[in-house]
Every structure is written in structure tokens, then in C-alpha cells.
C-alpha positions as CSV (number, residue, x, y, z in Angstrom):
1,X,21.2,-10.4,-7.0
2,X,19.6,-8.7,-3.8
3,X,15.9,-7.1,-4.1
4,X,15.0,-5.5,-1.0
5,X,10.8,-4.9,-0.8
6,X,9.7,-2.2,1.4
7,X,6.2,-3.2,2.5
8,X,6.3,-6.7,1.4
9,X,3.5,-7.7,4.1
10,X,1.0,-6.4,2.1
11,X,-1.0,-7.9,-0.5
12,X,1.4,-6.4,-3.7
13,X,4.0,-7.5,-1.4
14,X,3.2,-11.2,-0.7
15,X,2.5,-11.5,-4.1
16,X,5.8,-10.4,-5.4
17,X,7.4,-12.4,-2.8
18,X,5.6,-15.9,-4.3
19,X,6.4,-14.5,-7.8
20,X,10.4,-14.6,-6.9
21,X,10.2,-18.0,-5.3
22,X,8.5,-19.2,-8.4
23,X,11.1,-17.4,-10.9
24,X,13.9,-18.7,-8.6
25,X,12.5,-22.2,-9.1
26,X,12.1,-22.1,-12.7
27,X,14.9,-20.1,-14.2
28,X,17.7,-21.1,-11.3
29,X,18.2,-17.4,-10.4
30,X,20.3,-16.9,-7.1
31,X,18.2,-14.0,-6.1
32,X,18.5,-12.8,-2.4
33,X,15.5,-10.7,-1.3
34,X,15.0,-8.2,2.0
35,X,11.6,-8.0,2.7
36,X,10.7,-5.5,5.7
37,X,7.8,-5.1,8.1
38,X,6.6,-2.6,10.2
39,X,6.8,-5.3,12.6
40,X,8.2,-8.7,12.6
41,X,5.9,-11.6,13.3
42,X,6.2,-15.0,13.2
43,X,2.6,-14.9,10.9
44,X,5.0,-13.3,8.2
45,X,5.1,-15.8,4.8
46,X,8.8,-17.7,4.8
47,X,10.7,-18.5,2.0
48,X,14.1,-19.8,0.4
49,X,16.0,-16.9,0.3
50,X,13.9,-14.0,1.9
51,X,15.3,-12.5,5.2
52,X,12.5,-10.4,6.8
53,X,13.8,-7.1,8.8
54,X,11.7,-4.4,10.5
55,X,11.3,-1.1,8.6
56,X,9.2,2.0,10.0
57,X,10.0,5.1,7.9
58,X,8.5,7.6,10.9
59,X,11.7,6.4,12.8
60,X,14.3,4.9,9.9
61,X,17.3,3.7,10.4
62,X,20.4,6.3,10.1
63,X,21.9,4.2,6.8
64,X,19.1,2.6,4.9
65,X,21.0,1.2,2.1
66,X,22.8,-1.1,5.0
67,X,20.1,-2.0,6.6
68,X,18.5,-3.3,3.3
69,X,21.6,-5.3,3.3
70,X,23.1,-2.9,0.1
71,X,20.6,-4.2,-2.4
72,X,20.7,-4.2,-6.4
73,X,17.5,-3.1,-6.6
74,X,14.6,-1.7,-3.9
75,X,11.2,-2.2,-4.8
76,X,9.2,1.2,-2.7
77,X,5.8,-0.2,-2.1
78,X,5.3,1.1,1.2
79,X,3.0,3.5,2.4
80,X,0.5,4.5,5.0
81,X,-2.9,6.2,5.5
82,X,-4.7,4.4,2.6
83,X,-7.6,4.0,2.0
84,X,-9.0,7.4,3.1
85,X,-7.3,8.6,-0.3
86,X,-8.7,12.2,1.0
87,X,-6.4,12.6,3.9
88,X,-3.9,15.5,3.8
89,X,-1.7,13.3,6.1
90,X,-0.6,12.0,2.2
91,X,1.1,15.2,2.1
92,X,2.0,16.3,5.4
93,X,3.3,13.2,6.5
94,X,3.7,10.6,4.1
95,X,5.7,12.7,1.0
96,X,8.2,13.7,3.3
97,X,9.2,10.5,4.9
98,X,9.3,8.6,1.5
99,X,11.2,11.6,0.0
100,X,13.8,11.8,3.0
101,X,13.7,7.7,3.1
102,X,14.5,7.5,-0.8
103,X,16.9,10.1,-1.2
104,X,19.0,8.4,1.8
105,X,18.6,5.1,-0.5
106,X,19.7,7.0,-3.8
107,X,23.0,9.0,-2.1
108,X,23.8,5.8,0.3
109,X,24.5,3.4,-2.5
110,X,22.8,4.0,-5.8
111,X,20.1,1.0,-6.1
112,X,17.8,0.4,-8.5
113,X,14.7,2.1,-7.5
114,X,11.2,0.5,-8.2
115,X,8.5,2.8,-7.2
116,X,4.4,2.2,-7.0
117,X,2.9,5.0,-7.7
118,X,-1.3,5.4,-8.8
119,X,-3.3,5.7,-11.7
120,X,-4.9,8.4,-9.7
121,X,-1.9,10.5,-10.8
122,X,-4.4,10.8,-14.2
123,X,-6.9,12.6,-12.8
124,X,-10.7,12.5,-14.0
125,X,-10.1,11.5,-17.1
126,X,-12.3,9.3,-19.9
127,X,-10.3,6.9,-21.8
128,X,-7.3,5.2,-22.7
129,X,-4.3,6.5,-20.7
130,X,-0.5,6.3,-21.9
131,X,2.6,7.2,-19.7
132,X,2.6,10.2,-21.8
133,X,-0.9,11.5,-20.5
134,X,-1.0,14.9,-18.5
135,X,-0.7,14.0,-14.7
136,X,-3.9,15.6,-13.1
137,X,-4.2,14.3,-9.8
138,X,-7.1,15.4,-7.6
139,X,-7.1,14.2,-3.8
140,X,-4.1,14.2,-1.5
141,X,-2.8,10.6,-2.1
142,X,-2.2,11.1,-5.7
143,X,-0.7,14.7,-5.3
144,X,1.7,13.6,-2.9
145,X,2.2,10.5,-5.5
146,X,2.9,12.8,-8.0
147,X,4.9,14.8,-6.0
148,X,7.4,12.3,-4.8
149,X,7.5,10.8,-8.7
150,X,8.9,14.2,-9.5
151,X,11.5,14.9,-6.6
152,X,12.2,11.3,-7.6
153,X,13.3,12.1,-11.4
154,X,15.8,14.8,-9.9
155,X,16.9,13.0,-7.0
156,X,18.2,9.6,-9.6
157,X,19.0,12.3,-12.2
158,X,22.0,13.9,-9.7
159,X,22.8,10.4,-8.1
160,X,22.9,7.3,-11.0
161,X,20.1,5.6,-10.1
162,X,17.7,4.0,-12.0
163,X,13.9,4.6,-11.7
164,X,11.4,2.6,-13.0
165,X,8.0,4.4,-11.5
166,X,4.2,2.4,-12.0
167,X,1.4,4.1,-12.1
168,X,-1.0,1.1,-11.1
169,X,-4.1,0.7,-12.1
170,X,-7.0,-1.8,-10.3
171,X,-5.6,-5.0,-9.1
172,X,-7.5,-8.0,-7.2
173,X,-7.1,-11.5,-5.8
174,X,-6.0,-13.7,-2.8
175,X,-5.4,-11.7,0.3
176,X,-6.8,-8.2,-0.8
177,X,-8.0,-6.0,1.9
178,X,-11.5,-6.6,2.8
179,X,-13.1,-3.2,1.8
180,X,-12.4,-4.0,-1.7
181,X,-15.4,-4.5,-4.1
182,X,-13.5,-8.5,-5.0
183,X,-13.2,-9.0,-1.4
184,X,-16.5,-7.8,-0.5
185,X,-17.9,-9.8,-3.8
186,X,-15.9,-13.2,-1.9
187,X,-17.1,-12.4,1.3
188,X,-20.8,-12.7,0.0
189,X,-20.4,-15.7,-1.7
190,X,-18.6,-17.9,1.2
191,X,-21.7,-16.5,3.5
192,X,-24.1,-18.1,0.8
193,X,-25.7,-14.7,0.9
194,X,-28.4,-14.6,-2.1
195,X,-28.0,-10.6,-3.1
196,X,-25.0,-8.6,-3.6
197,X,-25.3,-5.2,-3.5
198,X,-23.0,-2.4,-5.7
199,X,-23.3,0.7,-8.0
200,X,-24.6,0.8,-11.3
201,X,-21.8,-1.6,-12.7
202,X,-21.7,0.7,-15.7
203,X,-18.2,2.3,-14.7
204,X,-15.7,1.1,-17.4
205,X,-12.4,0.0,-15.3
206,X,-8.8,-1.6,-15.5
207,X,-8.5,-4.6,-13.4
208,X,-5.5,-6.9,-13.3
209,X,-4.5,-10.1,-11.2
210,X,-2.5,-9.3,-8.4
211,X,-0.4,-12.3,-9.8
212,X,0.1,-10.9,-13.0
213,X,1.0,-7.4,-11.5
214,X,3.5,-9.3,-9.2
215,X,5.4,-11.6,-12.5
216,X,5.4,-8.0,-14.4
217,X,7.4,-6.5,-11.0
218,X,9.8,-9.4,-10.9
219,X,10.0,-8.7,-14.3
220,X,11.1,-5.1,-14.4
221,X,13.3,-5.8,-11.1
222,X,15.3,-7.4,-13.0
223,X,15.6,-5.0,-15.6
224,X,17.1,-2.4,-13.3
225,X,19.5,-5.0,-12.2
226,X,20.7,-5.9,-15.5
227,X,21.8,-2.0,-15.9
228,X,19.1,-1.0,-18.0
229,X,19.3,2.1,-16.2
230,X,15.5,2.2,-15.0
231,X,12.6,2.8,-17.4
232,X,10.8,5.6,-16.3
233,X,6.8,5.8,-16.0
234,X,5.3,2.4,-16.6
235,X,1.7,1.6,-16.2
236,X,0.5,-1.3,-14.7
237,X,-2.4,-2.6,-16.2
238,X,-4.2,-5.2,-18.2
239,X,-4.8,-2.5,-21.2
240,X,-8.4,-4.4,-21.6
241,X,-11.8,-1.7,-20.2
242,X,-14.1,-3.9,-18.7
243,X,-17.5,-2.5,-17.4
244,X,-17.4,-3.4,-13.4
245,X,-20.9,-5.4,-13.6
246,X,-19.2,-7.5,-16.3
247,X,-15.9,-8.0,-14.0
248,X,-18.4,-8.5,-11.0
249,X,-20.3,-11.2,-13.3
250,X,-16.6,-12.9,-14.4
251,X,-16.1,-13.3,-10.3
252,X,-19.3,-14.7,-9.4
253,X,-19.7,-17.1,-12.5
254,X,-21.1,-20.6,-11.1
255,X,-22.8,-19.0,-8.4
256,X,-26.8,-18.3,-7.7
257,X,-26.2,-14.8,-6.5
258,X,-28.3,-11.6,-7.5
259,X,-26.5,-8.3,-8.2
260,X,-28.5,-5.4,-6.9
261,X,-27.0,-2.7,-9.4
262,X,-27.2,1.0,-8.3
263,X,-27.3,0.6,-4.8
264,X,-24.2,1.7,-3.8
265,X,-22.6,5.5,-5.3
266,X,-20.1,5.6,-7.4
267,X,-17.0,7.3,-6.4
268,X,-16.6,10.8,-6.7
269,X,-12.8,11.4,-7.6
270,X,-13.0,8.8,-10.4
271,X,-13.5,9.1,-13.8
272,X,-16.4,7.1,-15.5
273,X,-14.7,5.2,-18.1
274,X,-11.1,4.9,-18.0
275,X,-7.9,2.0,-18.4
276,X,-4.4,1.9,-19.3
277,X,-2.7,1.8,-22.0
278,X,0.2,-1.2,-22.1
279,X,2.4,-0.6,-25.2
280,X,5.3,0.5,-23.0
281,X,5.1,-2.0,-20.3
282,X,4.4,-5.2,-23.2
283,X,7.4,-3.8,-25.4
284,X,9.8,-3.6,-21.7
285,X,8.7,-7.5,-20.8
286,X,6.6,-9.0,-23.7
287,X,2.8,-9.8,-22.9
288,X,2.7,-13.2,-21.8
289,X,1.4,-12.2,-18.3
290,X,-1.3,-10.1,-20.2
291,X,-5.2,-11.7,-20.2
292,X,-4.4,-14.7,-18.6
293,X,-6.4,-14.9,-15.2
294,X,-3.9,-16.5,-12.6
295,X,-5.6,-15.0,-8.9
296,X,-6.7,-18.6,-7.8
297,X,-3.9,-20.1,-8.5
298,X,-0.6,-19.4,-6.2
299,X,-2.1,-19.2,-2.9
300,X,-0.6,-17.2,0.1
């Protein structure tokens, strides 16, 4: 089998990359991956059976689906202009490129497409959300998520392929950017710094390890490999609301430091108190990666 990962230097991206050495290891899978870069660098993780190649979708190659290597299945998690979620360069720019870059994919040779899309594709709203939730998405990034999701259900529709689309919800651990409120949180408490300051804490959120998200991917990967023909919207989530300040007192636990709630604003284009429901994605891979805490330990 050959999984090619479009932005695998990234933080999903490392993760799923130690989450396929680990199931090679264990179950004796012969699974070949393509992992691409905007740029090559010999900083870039190495493992058995990864082949890094360089991949910038402003300038992409002329045959994707070859330069990929022709893979079973492409897992999309590339994408620029984040985190300024209010950009319209989401839709000027970004949409397009994925779309064109995609669609090449799709007519060229019919892979299994494995897409990350946003929970922001929900909108403002309270409560539990399902995959069969109204889409109300607000700023540009989650329009021109939305957007592509829907070109995408026409574009596998008229060519075969499978799609298997996540709507992600909040994920943390090793290696997340540093603007981050668990980065930030980490920061703090390697400085020895005696007060952290955040918002109210009262916001009521879905947070999964990165490590989890990254077994559920594999997961799923090989779904679409085994010819199950792609599984439509799946969210990717913990299905457990957790107030932040909780979260943020789960992280710190051990530690001395003081939270100074209601310092920092909350967000305007999220909803107050909102997670995912997990039925789907639990009844596609079971829940064994579900509540267990893993971030500390698979290090990058």
C-alpha cells in the first residue's frame, strides 16, 4: 500500500507519519508512504519507508498522481494562510489551487482521497454537532473549506474516488504551533513563570490528542485502501465538552502556576459551548483511541 501526505511537515503531518511507523511495527503492514514539503530539508523527520518529495501547489507538478508516486490513498492536509482564519486569500487563492490540485489527483488515477476539512464548517453553533448538522460557516477559511468539500463530492462522484472528508475539531500536543493556547500554556510553565494569563475558561470545547487524531487517520487510510469506497463527512473529535479552564487545569496539573481567568477575549467567530459528536467515526474504527490521553508519549 502507498499513502502519499500532502503537508506532512506540519504538526497533523508528523504525527500521522509516527502513527504509520508504529502500525507498520505492530501489525507488519508493508505500507509505503510519500510525504511532501514545500521544501526539502535535511531537519525533515526520517523513517522506514517514507520518501519525502517537494510539493508547492502555487506551482504543481503537470501529473500529480505520478509525482505522488500513483498512491492508494492521498491524505490532503495541506494548506496555507492559517491562522488569520479571516483572510479572503482562503478563497481567492487557496480554494482554487486545492480544487485544480485535487481534481488533477481524482482524473489522473483515482486515489483514495482523505481530506481535513474544519469544525468551523458548523458555524456559531451551541452544542453537540453530528455530520449531519447544517454547514454554517462564517469567516473565509471555513467557506472556502466548505466550498472545496462540495466540489469535492462532485468531482469523486464523476471520477470513482473515494472521499473520506474530517471536519476536525481542537487538537493539541508535541510540536503544535506556538500561538496555540497548549503551546502558549507549555511555554509558561518551562519559563517557571508564576501566572498564566487566558479568557474566562468558561467556553465549553472539543479537544483531542494530536496522537489520537493521527491513529484515527491511519485508521481511516486504510479504509479507503481496502475499497470501502470513502466514508463521507467524518468528524474528528473526542465527543467529550470540556470547559477550557478545566482542559487548561488537566495541562498544568503538578504545577504552582496561577490562572488569571478573563484576561484575554474570547474569540469572536466561535460558538460558546460546542463539541462533536463521534458515533460515526467510533462505529467506522471502534473507540479504542477515544479518552485515552497519549500527547506525551510518541515524541517527534
Amino acid at each position: 500500500m502507498r499513502i502519499a501526505i500532502t503537508g506532512a511537515s506540519g504538526f497533523l503531518g508528523q504525527h500521522i507519519l509516527v502513527a504509520i511507523a508504529q502500525s507498520r511495527a505492530k501489525t507488519l503492514l508493508d505500507i509505503d508512504v510519500v510525504a511532501t514539503a514545500r521544501m526539502l530539508r535535511s531537519s525533515l523527520p526520517q523513517y522506514p519507508g517514507v520518501r519525502w518529495v517537494s510539493l508547492d501547489l502555487a506551482a504543481p507538478p503537470t501529473d500529480p498522481f505520478a509525482w505522488l508516486g500513483q498512491p492508494d490513498v492521498v491524505v490532503h492536509l495541506a494548506w496555507e494562510g492559517l491562522p488569520n482564519y479571516q483572510s479572503l486569500r482562503h478563497i481567492s487563492t487557496e480554494l482554487p489551487r486545492h480544487q485544480r490540485f485535487l481534481e488533477a489527483l481524482a482524473r489522473g488515477g483515482k486515489p483514495g482521497l482523505l481530506v481535513a476539512g474544519t469544525c468551523a464548517e458548523y458555524g456559531r453553533q451551541d452544542g453537540c454537532l453530528s455530520e449531519n448538522s447544517l454547514v454554517r460557516p462564517e469567516h473565509p477559511y471555513a467557506v472556502a473549506k466548505d466550498a472545496l468539500r462540495r466540489q469535492l463530492e462532485y468531482i469523486c462522484a464523476a471520477t470513482g474516488c473515494g472521499l473520506t472528508w474530517l471536519r476536525i475539531f481542537y487538537l493539541f500536543g508535541e510540536g503544535q504551533p506556538e500561538r496555540t493556547l497548549y503551546s502558549q500554556l507549555m511555554r509558561a510553565l518551562a519559563q517557571g513563570d508564576t501566572v498564566f494569563n487566558m479568557s474566562a475558561g468558561d467556553q465549553v470545547r472539543d479537544y483531542l490528542p494530536v496522537t489520537n487524531a493521527a491513529v484515527a487517520i491511519v485508521s481511516l487510510a486504510l479504509r479507503l485502501e481496502r475499497g470501502f469506497g470513502g466514508d463521507g463527512i467524518v468528524n474528528l473529535a473526542s465527543g467529550q465538552p470540556r470547559s477550557v479552564r478545566s482542559l487548561v487545569e488537566h495541562w498544568a496539573r503538578g504545577s504552582t502556576i496561577r490562572l488569571n481567568c478573563g484576561v484575554v477575549p474570547y474569540l469572536s467567530h466561535e460558538p460558546k459551548h460546542f463539541w462533536g459528536s463521534i458515533s460515526k467515526l467510533q462505529r467506522l474504527i471502534g473507540s479504542d483511541f477515544i479518552g485515552r490521553d497519549t500527547s506525551n508519549q510518541v515524541p517527534l
